[in-house]
Phi, psi and omega in degrees: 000145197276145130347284160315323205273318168312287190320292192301338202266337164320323187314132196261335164274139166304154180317288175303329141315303185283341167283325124012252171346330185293152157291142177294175181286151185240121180234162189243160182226169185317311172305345166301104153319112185251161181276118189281075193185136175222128174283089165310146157210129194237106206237138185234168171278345170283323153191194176228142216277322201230149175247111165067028195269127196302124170247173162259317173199139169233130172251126198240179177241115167276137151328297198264019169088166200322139204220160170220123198252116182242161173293159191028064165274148151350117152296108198205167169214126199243132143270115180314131155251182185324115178167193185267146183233129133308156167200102212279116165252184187296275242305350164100336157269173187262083170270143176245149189249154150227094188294161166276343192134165170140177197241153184243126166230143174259109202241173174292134173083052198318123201239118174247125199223118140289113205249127160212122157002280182232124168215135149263174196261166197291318151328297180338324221241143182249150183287332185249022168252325157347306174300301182347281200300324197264000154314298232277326178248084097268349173295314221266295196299334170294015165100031180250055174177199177304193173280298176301296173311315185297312176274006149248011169291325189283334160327301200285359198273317198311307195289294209305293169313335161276325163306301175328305195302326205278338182277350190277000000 
């Protein structure tokens, strides 16, 4: 039995209640004026980097591979993986980020909300002490430690490797 089907039958409301509830669907048609600006919120649990602030685009590293989030994008909510998030401001500039992971939603009207554990800005980070850290697990994952060391040496290698990409 799915994971859901446990969850769902745990529900004290039928499933169909909540499709009840819902909003309508919403459509757009070529004559709509859409807002070209979508209001970020880019969020750490220490703080938060953009609070509701108007961009032109953001582009992220999805799970489900790289995406460029433009107004009245799609509803959708993607998982980050470890990598770089752009962020197209009006003024025509660029800022870069580097997440650790965490999830990006996209609501009707455009809204964009990012959540992630750890990020920084892509300046931060030096290419060679980077090249370092992945020498160094790459020593621990190739089996010079526990059960455990090794697997979170391969964890820190995906992120490290994905920071190496972001940087060149």
């Amino acid at each position: 039995m799915s994971a859901f089907r446990i969850a769902r039958s745990a529900l004290k409301v039928r499933p169909s209640t909540f499709r009840a509830a819902a909003a309508p669907v919403l459509r757009r048609g070529y004559a709509d004026v859409a807002s070209d600006k979508i209001a970020l919120s880019l969020v750490l649990p220490h703080q938060s980097i953009y609070k509701s602030s108007d961009v032109v685009q953001v582009n992220i590293a999805a799970e489900t591979g790289d995406m460029g989030i433009l107004a009245q994008h799609v509803p959708s909510i993607e998982q980050l993986k470890p990598g770089l998030v752009e962020v197209i401001e009006e003024s025509g500039g660029s800022k870069q980020f580097f997440l650790s992971g965490g999830f990006a939603t996209v609501q009707p009207g455009s809204i964009l909300s990012i959540n992630a554990v750890e990020g920084y800005p892509i300046e931060d980070f030096s290419a060679e002490a980077v090249r370092n850290q992945i020498a160094e697990e790459q020593k621990v994952a190739s089996g010079g430690g526990s059960e455990q060391d090794v697997a979170e040496a391969k964890i820190a290698l995906e992120v490290l490797e994905s920071l190496q990409a972001a940087l060149k």
